[in-house]
C-alpha positions as a printed NumPy array, in Angstrom:
array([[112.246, 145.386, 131.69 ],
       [113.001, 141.737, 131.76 ],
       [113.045, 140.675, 135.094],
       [114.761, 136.76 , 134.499],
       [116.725, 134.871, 136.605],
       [120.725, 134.288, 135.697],
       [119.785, 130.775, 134.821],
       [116.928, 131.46 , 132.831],
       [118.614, 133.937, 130.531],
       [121.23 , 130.687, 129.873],
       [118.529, 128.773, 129.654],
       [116.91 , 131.547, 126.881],
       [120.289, 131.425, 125.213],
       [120.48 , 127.609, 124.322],
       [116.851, 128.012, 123.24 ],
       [117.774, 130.047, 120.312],
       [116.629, 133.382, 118.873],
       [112.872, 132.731, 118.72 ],
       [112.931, 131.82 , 122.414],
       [115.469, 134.854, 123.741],
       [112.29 , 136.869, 122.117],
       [109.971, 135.404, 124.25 ],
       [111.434, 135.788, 127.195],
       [113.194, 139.053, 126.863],
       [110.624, 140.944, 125.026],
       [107.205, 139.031, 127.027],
       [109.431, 138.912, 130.235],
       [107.485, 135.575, 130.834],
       [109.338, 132.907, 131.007],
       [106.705, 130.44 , 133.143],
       [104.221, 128.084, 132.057],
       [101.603, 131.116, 131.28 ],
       [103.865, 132.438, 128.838],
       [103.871, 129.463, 126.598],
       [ 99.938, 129.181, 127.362],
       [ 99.465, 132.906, 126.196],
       [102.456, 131.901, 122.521],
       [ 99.76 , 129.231, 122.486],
       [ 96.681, 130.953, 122.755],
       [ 97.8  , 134.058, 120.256],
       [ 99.303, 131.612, 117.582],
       [ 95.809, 129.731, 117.453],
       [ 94.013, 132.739, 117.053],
       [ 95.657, 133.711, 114.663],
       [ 95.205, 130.642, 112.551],
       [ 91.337, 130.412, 112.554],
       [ 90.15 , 129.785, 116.382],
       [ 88.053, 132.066, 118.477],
       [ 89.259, 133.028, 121.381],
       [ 87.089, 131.446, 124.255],
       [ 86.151, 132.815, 127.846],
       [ 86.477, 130.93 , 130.896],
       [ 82.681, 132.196, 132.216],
       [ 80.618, 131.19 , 129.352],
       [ 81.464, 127.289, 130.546],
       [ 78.778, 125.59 , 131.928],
       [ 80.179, 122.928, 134.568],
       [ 77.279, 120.822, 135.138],
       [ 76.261, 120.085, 131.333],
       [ 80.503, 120.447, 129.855],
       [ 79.653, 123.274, 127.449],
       [ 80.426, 126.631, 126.276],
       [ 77.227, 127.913, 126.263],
       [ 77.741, 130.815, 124.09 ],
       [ 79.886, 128.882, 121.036],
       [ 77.198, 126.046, 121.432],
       [ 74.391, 129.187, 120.798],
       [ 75.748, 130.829, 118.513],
       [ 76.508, 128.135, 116.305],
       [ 73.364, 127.071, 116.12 ],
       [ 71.574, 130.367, 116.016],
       [ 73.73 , 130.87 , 112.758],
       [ 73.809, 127.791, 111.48 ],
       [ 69.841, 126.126, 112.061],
       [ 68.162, 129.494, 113.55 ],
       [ 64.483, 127.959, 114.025],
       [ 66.464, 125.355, 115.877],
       [ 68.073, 127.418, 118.143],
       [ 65.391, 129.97 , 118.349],
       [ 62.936, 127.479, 119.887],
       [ 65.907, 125.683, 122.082],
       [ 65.771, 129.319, 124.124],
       [ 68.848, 128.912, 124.892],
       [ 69.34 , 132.641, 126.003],
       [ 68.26 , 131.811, 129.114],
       [ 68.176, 129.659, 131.989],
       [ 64.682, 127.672, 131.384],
       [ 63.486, 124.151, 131.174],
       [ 63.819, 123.843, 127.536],
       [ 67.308, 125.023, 127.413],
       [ 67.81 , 122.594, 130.635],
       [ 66.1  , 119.61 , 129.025],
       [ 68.172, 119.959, 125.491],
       [ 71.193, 119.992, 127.657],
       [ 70.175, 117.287, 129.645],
       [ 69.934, 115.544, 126.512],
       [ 72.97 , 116.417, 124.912],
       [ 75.023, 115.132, 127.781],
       [ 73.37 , 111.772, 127.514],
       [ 74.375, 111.296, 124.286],
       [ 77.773, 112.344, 124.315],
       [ 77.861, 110.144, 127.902],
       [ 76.839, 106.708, 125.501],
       [ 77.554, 107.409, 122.245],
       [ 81.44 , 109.699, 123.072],
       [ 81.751, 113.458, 121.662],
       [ 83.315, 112.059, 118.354],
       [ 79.583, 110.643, 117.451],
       [ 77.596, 112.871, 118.517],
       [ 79.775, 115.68 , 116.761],
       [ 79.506, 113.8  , 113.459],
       [ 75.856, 112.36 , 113.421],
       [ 74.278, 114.808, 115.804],
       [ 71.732, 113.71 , 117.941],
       [ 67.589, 114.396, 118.055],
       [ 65.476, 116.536, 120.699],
       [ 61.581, 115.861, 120.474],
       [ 60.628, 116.233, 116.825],
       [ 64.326, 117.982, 115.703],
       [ 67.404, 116.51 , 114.396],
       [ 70.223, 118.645, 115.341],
       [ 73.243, 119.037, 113.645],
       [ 76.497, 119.685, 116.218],
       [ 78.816, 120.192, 113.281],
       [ 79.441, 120.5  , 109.77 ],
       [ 82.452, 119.181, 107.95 ],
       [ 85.027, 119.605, 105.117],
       [ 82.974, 121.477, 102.542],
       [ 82.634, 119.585,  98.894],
       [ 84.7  , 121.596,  96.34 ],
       [ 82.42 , 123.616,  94.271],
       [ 79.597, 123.622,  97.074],
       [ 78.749, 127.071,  98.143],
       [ 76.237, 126.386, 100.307],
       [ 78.559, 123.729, 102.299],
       [ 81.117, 126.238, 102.2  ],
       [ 79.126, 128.265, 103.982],
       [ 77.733, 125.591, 106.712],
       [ 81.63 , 124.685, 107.619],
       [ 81.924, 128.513, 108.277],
       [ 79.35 , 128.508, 110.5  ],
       [ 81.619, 125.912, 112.95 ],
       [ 82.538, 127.823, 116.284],
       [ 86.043, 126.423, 116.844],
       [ 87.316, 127.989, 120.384],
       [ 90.223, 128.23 , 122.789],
       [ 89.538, 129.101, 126.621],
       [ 92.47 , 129.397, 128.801],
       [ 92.482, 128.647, 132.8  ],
       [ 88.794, 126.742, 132.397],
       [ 87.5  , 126.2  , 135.661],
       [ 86.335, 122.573, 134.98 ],
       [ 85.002, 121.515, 138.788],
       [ 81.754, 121.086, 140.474],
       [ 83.09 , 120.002, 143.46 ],
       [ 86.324, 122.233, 143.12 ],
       [ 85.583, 125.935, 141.533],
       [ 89.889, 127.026, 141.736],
       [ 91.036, 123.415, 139.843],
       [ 91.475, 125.221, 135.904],
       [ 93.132, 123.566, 133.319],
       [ 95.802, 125.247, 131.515],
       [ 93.475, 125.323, 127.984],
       [ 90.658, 123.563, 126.369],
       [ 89.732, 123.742, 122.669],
       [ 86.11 , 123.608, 121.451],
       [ 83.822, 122.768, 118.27 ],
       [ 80.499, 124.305, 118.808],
       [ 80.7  , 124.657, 122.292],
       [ 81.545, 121.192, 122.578],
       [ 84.992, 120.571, 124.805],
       [ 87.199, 118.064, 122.404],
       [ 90.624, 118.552, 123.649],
       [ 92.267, 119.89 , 127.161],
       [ 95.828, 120.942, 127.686],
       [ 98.433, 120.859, 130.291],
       [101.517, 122.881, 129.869],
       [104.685, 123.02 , 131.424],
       [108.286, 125.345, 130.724],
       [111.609, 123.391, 130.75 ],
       [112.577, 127.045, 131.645],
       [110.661, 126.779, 135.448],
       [112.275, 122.809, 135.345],
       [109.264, 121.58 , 134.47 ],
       [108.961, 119.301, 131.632],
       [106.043, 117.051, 130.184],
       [106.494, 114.195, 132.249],
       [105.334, 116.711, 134.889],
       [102.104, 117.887, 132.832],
       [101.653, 113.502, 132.922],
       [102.26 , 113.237, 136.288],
       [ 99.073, 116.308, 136.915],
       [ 96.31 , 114.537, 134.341],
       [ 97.565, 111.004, 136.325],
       [ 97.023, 112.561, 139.827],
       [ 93.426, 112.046, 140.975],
       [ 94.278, 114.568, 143.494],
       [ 94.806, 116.973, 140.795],
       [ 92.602, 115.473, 137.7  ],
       [ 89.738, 113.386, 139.487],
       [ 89.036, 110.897, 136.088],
       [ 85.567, 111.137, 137.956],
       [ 85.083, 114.813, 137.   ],
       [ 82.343, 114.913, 134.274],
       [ 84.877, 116.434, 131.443],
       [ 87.015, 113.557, 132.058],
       [ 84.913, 110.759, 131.726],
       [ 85.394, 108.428, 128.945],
       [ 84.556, 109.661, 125.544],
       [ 83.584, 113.361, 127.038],
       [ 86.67 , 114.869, 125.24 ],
       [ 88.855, 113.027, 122.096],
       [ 92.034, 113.844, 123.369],
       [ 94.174, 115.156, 126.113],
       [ 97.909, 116.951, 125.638],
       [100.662, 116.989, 128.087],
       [102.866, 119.727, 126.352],
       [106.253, 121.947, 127.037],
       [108.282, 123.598, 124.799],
       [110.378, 120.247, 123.656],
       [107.582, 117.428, 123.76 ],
       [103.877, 116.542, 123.285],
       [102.084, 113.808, 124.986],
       [ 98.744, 112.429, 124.809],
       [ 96.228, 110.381, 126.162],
       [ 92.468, 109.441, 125.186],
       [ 91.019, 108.155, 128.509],
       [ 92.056, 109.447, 132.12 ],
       [ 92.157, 106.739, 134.46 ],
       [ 94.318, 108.255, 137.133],
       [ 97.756, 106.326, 137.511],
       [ 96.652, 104.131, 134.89 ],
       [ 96.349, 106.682, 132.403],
       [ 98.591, 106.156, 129.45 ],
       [100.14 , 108.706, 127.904],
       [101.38 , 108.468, 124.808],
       [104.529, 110.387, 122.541],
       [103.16 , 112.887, 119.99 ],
       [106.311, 113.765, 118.164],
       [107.67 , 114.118, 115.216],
       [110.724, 111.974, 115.371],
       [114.486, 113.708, 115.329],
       [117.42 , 111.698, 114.234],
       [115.77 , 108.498, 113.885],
       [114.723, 108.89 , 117.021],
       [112.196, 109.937, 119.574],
       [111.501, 114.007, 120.013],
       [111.408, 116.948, 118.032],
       [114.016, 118.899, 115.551],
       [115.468, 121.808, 116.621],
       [112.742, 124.383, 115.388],
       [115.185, 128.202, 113.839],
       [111.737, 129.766, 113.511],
       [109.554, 128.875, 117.298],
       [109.829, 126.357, 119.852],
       [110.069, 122.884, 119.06 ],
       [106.262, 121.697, 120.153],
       [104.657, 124.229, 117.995],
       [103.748, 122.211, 114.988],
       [100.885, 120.672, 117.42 ],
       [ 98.789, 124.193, 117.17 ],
       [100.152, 125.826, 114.169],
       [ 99.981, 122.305, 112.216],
       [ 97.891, 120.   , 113.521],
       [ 95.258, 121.325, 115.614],
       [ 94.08 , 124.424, 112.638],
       [ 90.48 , 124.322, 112.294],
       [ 90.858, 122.759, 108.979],
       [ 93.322, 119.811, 110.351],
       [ 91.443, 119.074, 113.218],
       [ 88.272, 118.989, 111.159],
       [ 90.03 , 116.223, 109.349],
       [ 91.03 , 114.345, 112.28 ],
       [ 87.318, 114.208, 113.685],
       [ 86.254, 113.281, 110.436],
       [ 88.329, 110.183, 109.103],
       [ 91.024, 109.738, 112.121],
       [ 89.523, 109.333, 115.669],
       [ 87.005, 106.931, 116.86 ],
       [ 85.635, 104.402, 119.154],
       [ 86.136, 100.864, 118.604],
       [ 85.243,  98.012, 121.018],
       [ 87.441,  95.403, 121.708],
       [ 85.766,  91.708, 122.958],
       [ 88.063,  89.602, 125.587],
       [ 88.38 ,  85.963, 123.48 ],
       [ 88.783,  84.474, 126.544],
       [ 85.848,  86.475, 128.837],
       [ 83.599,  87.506, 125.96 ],
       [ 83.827,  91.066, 128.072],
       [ 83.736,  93.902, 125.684],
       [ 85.354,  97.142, 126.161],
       [ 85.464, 100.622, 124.493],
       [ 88.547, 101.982, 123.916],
       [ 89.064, 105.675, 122.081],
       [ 91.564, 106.203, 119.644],
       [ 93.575, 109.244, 118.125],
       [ 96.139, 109.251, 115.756],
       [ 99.879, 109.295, 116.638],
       [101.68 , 112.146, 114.46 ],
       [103.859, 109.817, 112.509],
       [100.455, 108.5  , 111.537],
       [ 99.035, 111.492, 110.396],
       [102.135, 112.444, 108.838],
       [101.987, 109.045, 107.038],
       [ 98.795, 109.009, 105.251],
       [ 98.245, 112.631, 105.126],
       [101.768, 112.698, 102.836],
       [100.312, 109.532, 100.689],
       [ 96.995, 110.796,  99.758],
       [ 98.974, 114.016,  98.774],
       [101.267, 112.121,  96.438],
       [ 98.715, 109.681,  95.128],
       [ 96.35 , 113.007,  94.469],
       [ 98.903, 114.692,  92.722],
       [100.535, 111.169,  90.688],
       [ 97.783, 109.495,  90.394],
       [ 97.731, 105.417,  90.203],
       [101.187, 103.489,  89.138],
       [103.636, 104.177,  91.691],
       [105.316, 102.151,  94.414],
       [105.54 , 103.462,  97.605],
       [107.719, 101.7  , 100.99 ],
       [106.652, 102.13 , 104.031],
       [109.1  , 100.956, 106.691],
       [107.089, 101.063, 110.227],
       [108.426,  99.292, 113.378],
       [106.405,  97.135, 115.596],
       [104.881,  99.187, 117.687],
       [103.893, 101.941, 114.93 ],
       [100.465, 100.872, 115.029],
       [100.104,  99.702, 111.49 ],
       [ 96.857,  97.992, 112.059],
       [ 95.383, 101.751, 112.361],
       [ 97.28 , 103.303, 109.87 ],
       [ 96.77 , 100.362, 107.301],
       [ 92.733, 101.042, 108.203],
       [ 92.912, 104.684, 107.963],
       [ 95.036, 104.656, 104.679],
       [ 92.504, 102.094, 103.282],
       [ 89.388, 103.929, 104.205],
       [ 90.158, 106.994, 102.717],
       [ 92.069, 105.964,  99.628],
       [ 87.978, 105.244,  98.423],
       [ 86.436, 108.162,  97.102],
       [ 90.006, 110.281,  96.521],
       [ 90.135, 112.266,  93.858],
       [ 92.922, 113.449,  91.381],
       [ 93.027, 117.143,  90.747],
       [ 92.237, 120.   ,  93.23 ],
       [ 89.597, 117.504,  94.186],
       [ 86.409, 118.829,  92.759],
       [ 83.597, 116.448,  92.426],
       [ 83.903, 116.631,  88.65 ],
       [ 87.6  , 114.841,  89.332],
       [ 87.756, 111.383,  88.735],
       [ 87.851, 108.461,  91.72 ],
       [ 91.634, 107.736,  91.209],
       [ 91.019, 104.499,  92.585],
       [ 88.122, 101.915,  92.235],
       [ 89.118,  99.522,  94.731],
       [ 91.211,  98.774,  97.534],
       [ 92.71 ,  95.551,  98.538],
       [ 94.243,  94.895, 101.727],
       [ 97.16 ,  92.092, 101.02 ],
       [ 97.134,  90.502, 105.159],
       [ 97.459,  86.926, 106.82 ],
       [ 96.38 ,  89.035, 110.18 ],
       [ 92.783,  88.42 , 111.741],
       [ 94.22 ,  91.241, 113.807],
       [ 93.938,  93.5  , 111.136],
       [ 90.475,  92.454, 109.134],
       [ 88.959,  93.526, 112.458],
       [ 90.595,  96.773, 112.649],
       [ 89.604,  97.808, 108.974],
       [ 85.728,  96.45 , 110.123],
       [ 86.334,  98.489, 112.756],
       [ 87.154, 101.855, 111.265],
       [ 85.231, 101.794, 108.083],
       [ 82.303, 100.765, 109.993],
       [ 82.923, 104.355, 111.796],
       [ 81.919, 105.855, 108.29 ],
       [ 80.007, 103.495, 106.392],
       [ 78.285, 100.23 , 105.937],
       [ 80.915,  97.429, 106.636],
       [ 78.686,  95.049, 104.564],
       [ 78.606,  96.529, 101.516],
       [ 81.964,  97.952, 101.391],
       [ 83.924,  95.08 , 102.596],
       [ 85.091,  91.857, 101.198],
       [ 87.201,  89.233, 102.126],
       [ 88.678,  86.945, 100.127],
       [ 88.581,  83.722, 101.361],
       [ 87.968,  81.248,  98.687],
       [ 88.799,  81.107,  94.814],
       [ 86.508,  83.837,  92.844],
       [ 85.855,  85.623,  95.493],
       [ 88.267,  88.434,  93.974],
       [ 86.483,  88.164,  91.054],
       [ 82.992,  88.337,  92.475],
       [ 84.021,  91.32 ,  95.026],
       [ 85.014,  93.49 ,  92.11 ],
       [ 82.481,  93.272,  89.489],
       [ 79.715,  93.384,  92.962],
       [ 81.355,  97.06 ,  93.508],
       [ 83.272,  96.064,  96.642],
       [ 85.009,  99.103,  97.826],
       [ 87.477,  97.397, 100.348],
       [ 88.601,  93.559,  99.555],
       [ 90.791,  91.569, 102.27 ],
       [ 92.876,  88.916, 100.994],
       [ 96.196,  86.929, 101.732],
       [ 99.558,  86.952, 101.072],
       [ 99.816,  83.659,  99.283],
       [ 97.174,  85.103,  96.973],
       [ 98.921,  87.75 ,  95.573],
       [100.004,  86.448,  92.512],
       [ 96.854,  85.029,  91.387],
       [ 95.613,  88.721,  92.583],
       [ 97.825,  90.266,  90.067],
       [ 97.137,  88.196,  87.602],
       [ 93.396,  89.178,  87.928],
       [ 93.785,  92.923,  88.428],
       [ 96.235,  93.02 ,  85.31 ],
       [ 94.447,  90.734,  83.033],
       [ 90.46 ,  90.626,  83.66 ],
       [ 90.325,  94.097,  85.279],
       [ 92.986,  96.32 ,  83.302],
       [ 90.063,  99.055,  82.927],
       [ 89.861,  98.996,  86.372],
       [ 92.25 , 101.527,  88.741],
       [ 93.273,  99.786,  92.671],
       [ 95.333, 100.313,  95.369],
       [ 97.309,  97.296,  96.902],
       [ 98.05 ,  97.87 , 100.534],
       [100.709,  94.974, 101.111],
       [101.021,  93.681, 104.816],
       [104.109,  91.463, 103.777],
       [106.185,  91.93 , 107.176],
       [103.557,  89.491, 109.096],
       [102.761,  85.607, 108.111],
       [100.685,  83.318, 109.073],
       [100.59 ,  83.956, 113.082],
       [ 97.696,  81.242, 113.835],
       [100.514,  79.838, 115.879],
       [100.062,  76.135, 114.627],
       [103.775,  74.083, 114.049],
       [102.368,  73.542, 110.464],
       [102.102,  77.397, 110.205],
       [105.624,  77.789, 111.656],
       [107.3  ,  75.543, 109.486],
       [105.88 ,  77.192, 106.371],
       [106.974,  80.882, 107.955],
       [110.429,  80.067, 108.629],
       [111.025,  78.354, 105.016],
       [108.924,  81.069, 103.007],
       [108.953,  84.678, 103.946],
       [105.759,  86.762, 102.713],
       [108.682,  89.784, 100.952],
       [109.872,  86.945,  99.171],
       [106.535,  85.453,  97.923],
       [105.457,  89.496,  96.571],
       [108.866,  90.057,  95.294],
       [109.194,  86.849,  93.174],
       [105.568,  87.567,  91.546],
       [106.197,  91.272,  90.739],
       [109.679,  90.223,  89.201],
       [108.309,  87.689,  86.989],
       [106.136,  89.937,  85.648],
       [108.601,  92.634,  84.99 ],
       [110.773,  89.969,  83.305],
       [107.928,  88.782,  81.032],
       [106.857,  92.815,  80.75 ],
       [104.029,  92.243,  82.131],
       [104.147,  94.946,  84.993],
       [100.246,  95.836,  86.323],
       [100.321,  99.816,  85.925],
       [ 96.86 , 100.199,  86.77 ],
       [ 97.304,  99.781,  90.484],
       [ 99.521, 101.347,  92.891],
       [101.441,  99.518,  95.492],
       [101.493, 100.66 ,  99.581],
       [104.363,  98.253, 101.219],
       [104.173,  98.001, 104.871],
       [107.493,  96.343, 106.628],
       [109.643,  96.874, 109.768],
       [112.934,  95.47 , 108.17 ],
       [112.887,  95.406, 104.787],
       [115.268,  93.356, 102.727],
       [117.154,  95.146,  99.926],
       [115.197,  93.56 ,  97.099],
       [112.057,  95.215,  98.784],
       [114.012,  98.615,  98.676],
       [114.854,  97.977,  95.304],
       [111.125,  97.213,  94.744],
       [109.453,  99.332,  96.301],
       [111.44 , 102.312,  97.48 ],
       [112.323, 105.654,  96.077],
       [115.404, 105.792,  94.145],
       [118.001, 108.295,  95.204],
       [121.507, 109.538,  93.326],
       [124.277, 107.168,  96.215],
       [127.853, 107.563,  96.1  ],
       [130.357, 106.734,  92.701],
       [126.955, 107.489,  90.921],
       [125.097, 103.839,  92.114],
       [121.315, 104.055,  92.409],
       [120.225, 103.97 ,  95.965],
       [116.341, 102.974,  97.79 ],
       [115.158, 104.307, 100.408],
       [111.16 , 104.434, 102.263],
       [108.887, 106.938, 101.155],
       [108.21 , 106.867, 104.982],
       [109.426, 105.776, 108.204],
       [109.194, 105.477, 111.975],
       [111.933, 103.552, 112.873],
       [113.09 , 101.073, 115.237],
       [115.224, 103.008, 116.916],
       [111.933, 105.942, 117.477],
       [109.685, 102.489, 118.816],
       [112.569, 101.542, 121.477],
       [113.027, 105.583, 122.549],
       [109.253, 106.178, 122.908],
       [109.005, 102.745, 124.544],
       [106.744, 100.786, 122.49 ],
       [109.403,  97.683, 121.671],
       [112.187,  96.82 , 123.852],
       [115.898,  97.148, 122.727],
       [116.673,  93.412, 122.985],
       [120.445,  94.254, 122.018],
       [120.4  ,  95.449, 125.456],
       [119.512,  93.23 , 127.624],
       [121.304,  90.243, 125.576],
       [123.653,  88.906, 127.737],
       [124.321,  85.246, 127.126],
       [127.144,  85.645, 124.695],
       [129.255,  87.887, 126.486],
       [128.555,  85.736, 130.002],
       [129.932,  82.863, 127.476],
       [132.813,  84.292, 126.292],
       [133.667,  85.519, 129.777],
       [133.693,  82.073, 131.339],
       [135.722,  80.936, 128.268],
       [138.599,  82.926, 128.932],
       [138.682,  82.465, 132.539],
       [138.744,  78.368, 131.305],
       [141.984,  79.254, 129.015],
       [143.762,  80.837, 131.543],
       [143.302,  78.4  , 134.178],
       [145.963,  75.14 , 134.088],
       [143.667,  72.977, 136.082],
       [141.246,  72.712, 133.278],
       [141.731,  70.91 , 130.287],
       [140.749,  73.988, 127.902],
       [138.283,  71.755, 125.167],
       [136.907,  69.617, 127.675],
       [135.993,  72.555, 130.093],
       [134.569,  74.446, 126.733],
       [133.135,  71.53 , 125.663],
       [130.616,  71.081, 128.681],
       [129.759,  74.897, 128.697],
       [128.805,  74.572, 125.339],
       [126.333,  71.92 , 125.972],
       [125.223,  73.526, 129.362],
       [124.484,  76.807, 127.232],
       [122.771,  75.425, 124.195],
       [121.439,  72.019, 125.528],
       [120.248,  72.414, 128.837],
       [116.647,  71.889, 129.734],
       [115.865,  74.824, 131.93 ],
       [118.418,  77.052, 129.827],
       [116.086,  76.272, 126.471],
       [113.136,  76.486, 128.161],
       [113.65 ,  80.144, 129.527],
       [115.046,  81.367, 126.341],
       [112.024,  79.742, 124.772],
       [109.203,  81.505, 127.158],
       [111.282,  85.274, 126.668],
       [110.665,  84.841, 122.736],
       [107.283,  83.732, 122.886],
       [106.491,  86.436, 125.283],
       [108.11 ,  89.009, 123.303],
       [106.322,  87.758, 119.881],
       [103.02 ,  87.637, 121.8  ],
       [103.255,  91.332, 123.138],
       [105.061,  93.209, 120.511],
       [103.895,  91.62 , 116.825],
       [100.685,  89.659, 117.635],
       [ 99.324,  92.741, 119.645],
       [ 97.325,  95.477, 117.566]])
């Protein structure tokens, strides 16, 4: 018999069908209900369900996922690891293991593995090869787990967090979970993981790089964050976007949040994500020389983004167009990176390894330093940055970077004609993928720089060389096009985006994808500079108070707040600082 409160059977009712179920049939309405929807629905999909006592505190493992993984997967391993037991072998491997993950991070060591005395041990095997039985097989070997209320604490055996996923035995993700239906939302689940009271960042699973991500969830909105650093922690929006905006759609068939385990976090997607998504990068101060390490996970418009282009290029194959309209604060610089990196080596087809590359080269069309770092960055996760990446600095380097195999080439916008002149002419045997970052120019900040920004725009400059080509019927259709912009112009729609049946039976554009500006200003990533623009309205008010006033000769008096307004010193000079601020913060930053 449900035993709900008046207010949380209205509560049930605006929820919809899906949630009425859940709380009349479970009669669980609280935070452990959604943990237990969460728990079944993964278990469902492919995870093992984890226990709570098999964790090992001290070392950060689930000792029995972390056995039998490697009792089924390297048996002579794991035979003479003795791990059945408490012993100094077992102790020692451990000892070990948490060493590595400590200065290498769990993303590393769950990709490379790491070496005991005369073994190299494999922690985890990824996306089979199509065709390959016997990596098939490996990959089924993986132990992925969910434990629910894991006791966590040395110090503190009752502190449990709400859920914890596993690979191997190897923590990679921890949950906190709250139910708008108790009025408590995710800003509360934030305001637990930011409370060193409540989440010591000192605790051993939340040290840097110990676990790749951690969600603040209820049944409306994710969060995440990669490092816990008590009230510095920063949590960032995992949704999907509703309306333009930040959030989630209203979901007929489950709650709103549940794409994040029933989509994104399957065995197979996550696998994905460790492989070619998150990583460690370190970052160098210009200024200090200090370096820092700094872990980073993929937003979901992100993963929505390149995921849904590598399934349209896989099933199209090279020629199309594609627009990609991302606000500042998107975090293009990753997503450019991660498109770039794994656009080399897809294949057409179901993907078997008898499928032709659909692409022999990738060039990245930027004027950002910003951005060659990030792509050094992230490749050099999964291969040698040397001899996959070029950059293009001088005349024939193009020309020298292809025939010399480069995977990845780097060039600039004002190359891009000469760029399609080579790829269409010299190279038509030859399949690439141009990844245009048109929406930034030449930010070295120099007044000679300036001055050629605000008289030629970088849309312009790839617009006018793909329509002389079309006019001379000369279009290159052995290369695909990937158009980043924030606000693109309608020639660049026209260009680049997918044409849609409008109204009266005119041809409309629109992006293949988008996170809008509207979605950046919600989730708080670029401020709304509409609102907080004041001066014209202050000047429009002190005008009509001037022509409504006899003392004051009406020109005259508008005359001098005109110049006051656009002329003074201090005026200019605090507009000035606000823009260059802004431009700093919110398009120079990464």
């Amino acid at each position: 018999m449900s035993t709900n409160t008046p207010n949380e059977k209205l509560a049930v009712q605006e929820k919809g069908s899906f949630y009425k179920k859940i709380a009349g049939g479970v009669s669980d309405t609280s935070e452990g209900g959604l943990e237990k929807i969460i728990f079944d629905d993964m278990v469902d999909r492919g995870w093992r369900a984890g226990d709570a006592k098999d964790y090992d505190r001290e070392y950060c493992v689930d000792l029995v996922k972390l056995r039998d993984f490697l009792n089924t997967t390297q048996p002579k391993i794991g035979e003479e690891l003795l791990l059945d037991t408490d012993n100094p072998t077992r102790r020692k491997f451990l000892a070990r293991l948490e060493k590595e993950i400590g200065s290498r991070g769990i993303i590393d060591v769950i990709r490379r593995g790491i070496k005991v005395d005369q073994h190299d041990i494999e922690l985890f095997y990824g996306t089979p090869s199509p065709g390959n039985a016997k990596s098939a097989e490996l990959f089924a070997g993986n132990r992925f787990s969910v434990t629910r209320q894991l006791r966590y604490s040395l110090d503190e055996s009752g502190r449990s967090l709400d859920m914890g996923i596993f690979v191997n035995g190897l923590p990679i993700a921890t949950f906190e979970l709250k139910n708008n239906l108790t009025n408590q939302d995710v800003d509360d689940a934030v305001a637990q993981y930011s409370d060193p009271r409540q989440r010591n960042p000192k605790e051993r699973l939340f040290a840097f790089g110990r676990c790749i991500v951690h969600f603040a969830v209820d049944d409306q909105q994710v969060k995440m964050c990669t490092e816990l650093k008590g009230k510095k922690s920063w949590f960032l929006p995992f949704d999907q976007g509703w309306n333009d905006g930040a959030g989630n759609p209203p979901n007929p068939n489950g709650l709103k949040t549940d794409y994040l385990w029933k989509k994104i976090l399957t065995p197979e997607s996550t696998t994905n994500i460790i492989e070619n998504y998150a990583q460690i990068v370190v970052e160098k101060n210009k200024k200090t020389g200090q370096k820092t390490r700094k872990q980073i996970f993929p937003r979901y418009h992100q993963l929505s983004l390149v995921r849904s282009l590598l399934d349209n290029v896989r099933e199209r194959g090279v020629g199309r167009r594609y627009l990609l309209q991302h606000s500042a604060g998107s975090g293009k610089s990753n997503s450019i990176a991660w498109l770039a990196h794994q656009l080399i080596g897809l294949r057409g087809g179901k993907g078997e390894a008898f499928d032709a590359e659909i692409f022999d080269t990738v060039i990245v069309i930027t004027d950002r330093t910003i951005l060659d770092q990030q792509i050094d960055a992230t490749i050099r996760q999964f291969m040698q940055v040397g001899s996959t990446v070029g950059h293009a600095k001088r005349s024939g380097d193009l020309r020298k970077f292809i025939e010399s195999g480069k995977k990845i080439i780097i060039s600039t916008v004002q190359k891009f004609p000469f760029i399609l002149d080579e790829i269409g002419d010299s190279h038509r045997g030859r399949k690439f993928a141009l990844i245009i970052d048109e929406a930034h120019s030449s930010q070295g900040g120099k007044v000679a720089a300036a001055v050629n920004e605000a008289i030629s725009d970088p849309e312009d400059t790839i617009n006018d060389a793909l329509e002389k080509r079309m006019a001379a019927r000369k279009m290159v259709t052995n290369a695909s096009y990937f158009a980043f912009t924030a606000t693109p112009k309608n020639r660049t729609l026209e260009m680049f985006g997918d044409a849609f049946p409008g109204p009266e039976g005119k041809t409309k554009h629109r992006p293949f994808h988008t996170y809008t500006m509207k979605q950046a200003i919600d989730e708080g990533f670029i401020i709304d500079v509409l609102k907080y623009y004041t001066p014209v309205a202050s000047y429009c008010r002190l005008e009509s108070v001037v022509e409504t006033d006899p003392m004051f000769d009406r020109k005259r008096a508008q005359k001098k707040l005109r110049k006051y307004v656009e002329r003074h010193d201090h005026a200019i000079r605090l507009k000035a600082e606000i823009m260059v601020d802004h431009f700093q913060q919110y398009v120079l930053a990464p």
